[in-house]
C-alpha positions in Angstrom: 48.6 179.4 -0.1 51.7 180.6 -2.3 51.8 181.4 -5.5 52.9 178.4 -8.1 52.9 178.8 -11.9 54.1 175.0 -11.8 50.6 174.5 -10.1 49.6 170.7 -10.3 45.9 170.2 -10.1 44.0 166.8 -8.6 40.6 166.4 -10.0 38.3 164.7 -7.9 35.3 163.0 -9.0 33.2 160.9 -6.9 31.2 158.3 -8.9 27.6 156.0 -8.3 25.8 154.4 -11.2 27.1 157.0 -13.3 29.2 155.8 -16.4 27.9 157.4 -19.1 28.0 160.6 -17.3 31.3 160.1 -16.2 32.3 159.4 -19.9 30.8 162.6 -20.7 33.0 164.7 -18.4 36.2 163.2 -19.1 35.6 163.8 -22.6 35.5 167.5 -21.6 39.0 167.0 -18.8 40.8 165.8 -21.9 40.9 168.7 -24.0 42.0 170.4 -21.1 44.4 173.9 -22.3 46.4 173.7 -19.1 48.6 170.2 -19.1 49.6 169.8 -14.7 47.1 167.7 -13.9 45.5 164.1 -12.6 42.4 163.0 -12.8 41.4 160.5 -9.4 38.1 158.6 -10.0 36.2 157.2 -6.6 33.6 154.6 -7.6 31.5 155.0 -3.9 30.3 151.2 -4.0 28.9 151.4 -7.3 26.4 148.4 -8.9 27.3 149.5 -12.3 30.9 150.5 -12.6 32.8 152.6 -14.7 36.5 151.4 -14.1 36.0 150.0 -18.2 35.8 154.1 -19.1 38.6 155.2 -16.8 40.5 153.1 -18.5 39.4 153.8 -21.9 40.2 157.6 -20.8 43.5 156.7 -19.5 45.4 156.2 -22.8 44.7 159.9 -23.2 44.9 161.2 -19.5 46.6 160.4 -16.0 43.8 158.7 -14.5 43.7 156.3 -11.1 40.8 154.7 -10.6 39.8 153.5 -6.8 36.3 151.2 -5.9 35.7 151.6 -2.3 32.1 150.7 -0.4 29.2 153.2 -0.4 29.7 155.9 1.6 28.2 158.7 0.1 29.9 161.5 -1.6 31.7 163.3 0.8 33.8 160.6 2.0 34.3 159.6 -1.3 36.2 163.0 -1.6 38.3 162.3 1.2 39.2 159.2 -0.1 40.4 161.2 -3.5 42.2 163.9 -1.4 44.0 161.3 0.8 45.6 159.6 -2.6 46.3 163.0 -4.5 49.4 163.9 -5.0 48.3 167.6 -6.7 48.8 171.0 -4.7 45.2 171.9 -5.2 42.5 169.5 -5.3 39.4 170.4 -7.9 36.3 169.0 -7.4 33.4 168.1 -10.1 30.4 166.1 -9.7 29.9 163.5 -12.2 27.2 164.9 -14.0 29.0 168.0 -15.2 31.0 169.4 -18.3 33.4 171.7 -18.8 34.7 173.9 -20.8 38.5 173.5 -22.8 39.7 176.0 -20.5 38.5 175.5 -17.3 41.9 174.6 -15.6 43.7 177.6 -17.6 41.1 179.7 -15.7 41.2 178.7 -12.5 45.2 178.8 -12.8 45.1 182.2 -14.3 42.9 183.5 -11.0 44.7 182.2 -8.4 48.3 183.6 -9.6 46.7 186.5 -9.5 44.4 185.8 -6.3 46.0 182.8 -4.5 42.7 181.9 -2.2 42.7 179.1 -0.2 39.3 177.5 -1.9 37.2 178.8 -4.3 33.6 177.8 -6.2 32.0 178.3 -9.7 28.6 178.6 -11.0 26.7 176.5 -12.9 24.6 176.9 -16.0 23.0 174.8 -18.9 24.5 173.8 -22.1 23.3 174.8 -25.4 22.2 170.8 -25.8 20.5 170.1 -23.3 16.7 169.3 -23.3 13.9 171.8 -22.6 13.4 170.4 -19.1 17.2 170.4 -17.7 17.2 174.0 -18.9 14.1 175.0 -17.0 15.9 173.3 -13.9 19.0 175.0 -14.4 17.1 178.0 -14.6 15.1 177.3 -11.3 18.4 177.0 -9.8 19.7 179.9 -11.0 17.1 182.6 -10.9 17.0 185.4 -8.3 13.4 184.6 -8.2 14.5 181.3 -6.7 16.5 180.2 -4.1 18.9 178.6 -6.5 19.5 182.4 -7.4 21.8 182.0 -4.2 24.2 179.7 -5.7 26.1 182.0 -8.2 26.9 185.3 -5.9 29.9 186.1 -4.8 27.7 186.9 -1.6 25.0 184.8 -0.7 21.4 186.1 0.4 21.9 184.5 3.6 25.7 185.4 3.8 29.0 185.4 2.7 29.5 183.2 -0.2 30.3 179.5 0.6 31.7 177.0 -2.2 29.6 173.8 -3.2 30.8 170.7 -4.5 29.7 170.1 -7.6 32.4 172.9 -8.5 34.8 173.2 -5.7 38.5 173.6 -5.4 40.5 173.8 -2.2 44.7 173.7 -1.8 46.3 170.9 0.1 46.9 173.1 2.8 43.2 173.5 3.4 42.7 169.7 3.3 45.6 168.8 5.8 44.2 171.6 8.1 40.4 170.5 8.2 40.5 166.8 7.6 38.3 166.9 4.8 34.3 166.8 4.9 32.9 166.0 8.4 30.0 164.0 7.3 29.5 162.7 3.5 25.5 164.2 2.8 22.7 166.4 3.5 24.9 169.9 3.5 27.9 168.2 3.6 29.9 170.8 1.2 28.6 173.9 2.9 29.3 172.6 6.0 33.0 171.9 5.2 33.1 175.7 3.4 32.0 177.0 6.6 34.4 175.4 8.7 37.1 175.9 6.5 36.7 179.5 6.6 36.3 179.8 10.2 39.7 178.1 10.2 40.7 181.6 8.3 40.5 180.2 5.2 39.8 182.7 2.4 37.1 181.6 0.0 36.3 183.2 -3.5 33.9 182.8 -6.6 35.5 182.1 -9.6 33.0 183.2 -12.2 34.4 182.2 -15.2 35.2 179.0 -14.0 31.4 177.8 -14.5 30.6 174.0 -15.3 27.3 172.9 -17.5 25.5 170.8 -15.0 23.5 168.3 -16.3 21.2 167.7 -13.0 18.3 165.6 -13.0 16.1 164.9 -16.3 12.8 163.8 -14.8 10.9 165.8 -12.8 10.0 163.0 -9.9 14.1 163.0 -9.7 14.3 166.3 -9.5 11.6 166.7 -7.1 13.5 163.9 -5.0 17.0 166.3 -5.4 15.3 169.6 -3.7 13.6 167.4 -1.0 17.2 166.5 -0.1 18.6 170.0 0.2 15.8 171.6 1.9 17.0 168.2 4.4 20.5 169.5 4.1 19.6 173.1 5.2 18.7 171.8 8.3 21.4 169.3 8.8 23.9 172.1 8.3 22.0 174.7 10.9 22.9 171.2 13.5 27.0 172.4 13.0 26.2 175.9 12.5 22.7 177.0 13.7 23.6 180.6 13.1 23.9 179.9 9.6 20.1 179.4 9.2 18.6 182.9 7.9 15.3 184.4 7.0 15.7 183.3 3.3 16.0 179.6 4.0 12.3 179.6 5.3 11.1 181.1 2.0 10.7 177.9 0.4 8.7 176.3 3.2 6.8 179.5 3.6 5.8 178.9 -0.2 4.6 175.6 0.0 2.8 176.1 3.1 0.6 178.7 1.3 0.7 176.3 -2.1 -0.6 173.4 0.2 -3.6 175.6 1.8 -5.1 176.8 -1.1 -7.6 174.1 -1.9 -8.7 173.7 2.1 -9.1 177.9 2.4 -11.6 177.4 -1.0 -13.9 175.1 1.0 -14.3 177.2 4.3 -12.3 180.7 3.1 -13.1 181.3 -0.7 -11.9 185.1 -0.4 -8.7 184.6 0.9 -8.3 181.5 -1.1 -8.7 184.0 -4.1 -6.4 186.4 -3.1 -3.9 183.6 -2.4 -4.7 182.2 -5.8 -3.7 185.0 -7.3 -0.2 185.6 -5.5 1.2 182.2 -7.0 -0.5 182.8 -10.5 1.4 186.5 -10.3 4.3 184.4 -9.0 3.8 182.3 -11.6 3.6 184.7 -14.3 6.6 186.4 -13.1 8.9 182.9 -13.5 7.2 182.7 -16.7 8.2 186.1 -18.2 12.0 186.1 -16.8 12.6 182.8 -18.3 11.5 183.8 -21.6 13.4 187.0 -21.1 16.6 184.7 -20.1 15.9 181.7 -22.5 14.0 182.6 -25.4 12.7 179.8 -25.3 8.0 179.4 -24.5 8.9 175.8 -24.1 11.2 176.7 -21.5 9.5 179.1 -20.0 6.7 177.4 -19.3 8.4 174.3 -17.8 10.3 176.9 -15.5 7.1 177.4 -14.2 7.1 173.4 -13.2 10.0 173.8 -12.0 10.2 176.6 -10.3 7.1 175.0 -8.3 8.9 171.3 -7.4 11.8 173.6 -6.4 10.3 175.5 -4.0 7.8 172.9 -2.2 10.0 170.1 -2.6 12.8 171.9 -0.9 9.9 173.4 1.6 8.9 170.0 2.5 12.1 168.4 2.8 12.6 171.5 5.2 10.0 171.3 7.0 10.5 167.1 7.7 13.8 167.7 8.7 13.6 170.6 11.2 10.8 169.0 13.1 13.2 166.2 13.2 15.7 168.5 14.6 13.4 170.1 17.5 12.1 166.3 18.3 15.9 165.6 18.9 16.6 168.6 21.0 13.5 167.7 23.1 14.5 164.4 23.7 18.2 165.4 24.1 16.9 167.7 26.6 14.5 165.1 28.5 18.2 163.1 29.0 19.9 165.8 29.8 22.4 165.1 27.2 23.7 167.9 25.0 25.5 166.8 21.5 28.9 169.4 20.6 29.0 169.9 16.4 32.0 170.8 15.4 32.9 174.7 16.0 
């Protein structure tokens, strides 16, 4: 990618059910510092549509608005990319907020670094409620495996750019087609074959969003089951890409699960196991206080932390026996299915 100081920007934002979310965020795009920019809004088969706040928003902003039928989130991306007219496409989810000077950063960075895509981290905003800062937490903390999400190297690698906070030049578009498939993993997946392409990819630490993220805990619970899916689903394109770390989770609720049956037949080791999570525990307790200064935080990090790990564990766990009942039956036919390389 070459260098542009007349850089235009295309921000993508896919949208389902989401209007007073969306509302939210383009509040934030339009007291944007740096002026190049449009804003593209994909309503993927919405029931409850926001076209009546894109164009409430488009007095103020450069906004086109597109409905097209449900097909999830990563095709609704394409869709934005294939009607941008920008020279590097920015990508937010709709549940996010930004700061004034999010664009001026990101500008600032790549005329000095001019990398083909690039991803920021995501934190929680001074407002939120107790319980969507104890998520953002769990998905943050090195004593998670959100704490993954931030680094300019991952645990299990070199640092791939998610989609909630994504930005990628037309170049890298044209060249890769946009996402392969639209869920479970979809982003990573695209990161990884973009790179492989010889793509270079970079963290952009400044240019961090507020997340917003689920605000029950049976939705939350529901969001981690997905991505411990999505691991899986991505290791079907990539296989080497599943490491040691991405078995932590189901490792945890594995041992989480057995407590209660090793009490009726192994009370020792039940003990002893008892005590690793309440030390776990205790741990996540202490680091969130340290980080938040907040007890009621801090304790429902603790929750948190917990549906992280086993929800992400179980989804995990569904979807790679799903995987080896496929490659047993593809193996029975004598049929072998090619992923992208």
């Amino acid at each position: 990618m070459s260098k542009s100081s007349g850089m235009r920007f295309s921000i993508i934002i896919p949208v389902y059910n989401r209007p007073d979310e969306l509302s939210d965020l383009l509040s934030c795009i339009v007291r944007q510092t740096y002026p190049p920019f449009e804003v593209i809004i994909v309503e993927d088969g919405s029931v409850i549509s926001s076209q009546a706040v894109a164009e409430k928003f488009g007095k103020e902003l450069t906004i086109r608005y597109f409905f097209k039928e449900n097909g999830g989130q990563g095709f609704a991306r394409n869709y934005g990319m294939e009607r941008a007219t920008g020279d590097y496409f920015i990508f937010f989810d709709s549940d996010a907020l930004i700061e004034p000077n999010y664009l001026e950063t990101v500008q600032h960075y790549l005329e000095r670094d001019p990398v083909d895509l690039y991803g920021g981290p995501d934190t929680d905003h001074p407002d939120f409620t107790p319980l969507q800062k104890a998520i953002s937490y769990a998905m943050t903390s090195i004593f998670t495996t959100g704490g993954i999400r931030g680094r300019k190297k991952n645990l299990g690698g070199r640092f791939h750019p998610r989609s909630f906070n994504m930005g990628l030049s037309r170049e890298v578009w044209e060249k890769t087609g946009g996402f392969l498939v639209t869920r479970m993993g979809e982003d990573i997946i695209f990161s990884i074959t973009a790179i492989r392409m010889g793509f270079r990819a970079a963290l952009i630490p400044e240019a961090f969003i507020y997340h917003k993220r689920r605000t029950q805990v049976k939705q939350f619970f529901r969001q981690l089951h997905f991505f411990g899916r999505a691991r899986i689903n991505i290791a079907r394109f990539y296989p080497e890409e599943l490491k040691a770390v991405h078995f932590f989770p189901s490792i945890f609720f594995i041992g989480w699960a057995l407590i209660l049956p090793l009490l009726l037949f192994m009370p020792t080791l039940a003990a002893y196991l008892t005590l690793i999570y309440v030390a776990y525990a205790l741990m996540i307790f202490l680091d969130a206080w340290r980080v938040t200064r907040h007890l009621k935080v801090a304790l429902l990090s603790v929750v948190a932390a917990f549906v992280q790990l086993s929800a992400y564990g179980m989804g995990f766990i569904e979807e790679g026996w799903r995987k080896v009942r496929e490659e047993k039956h593809q193996k029975n036919l004598g049929t072998h299915v090619e992923y992208p390389s």
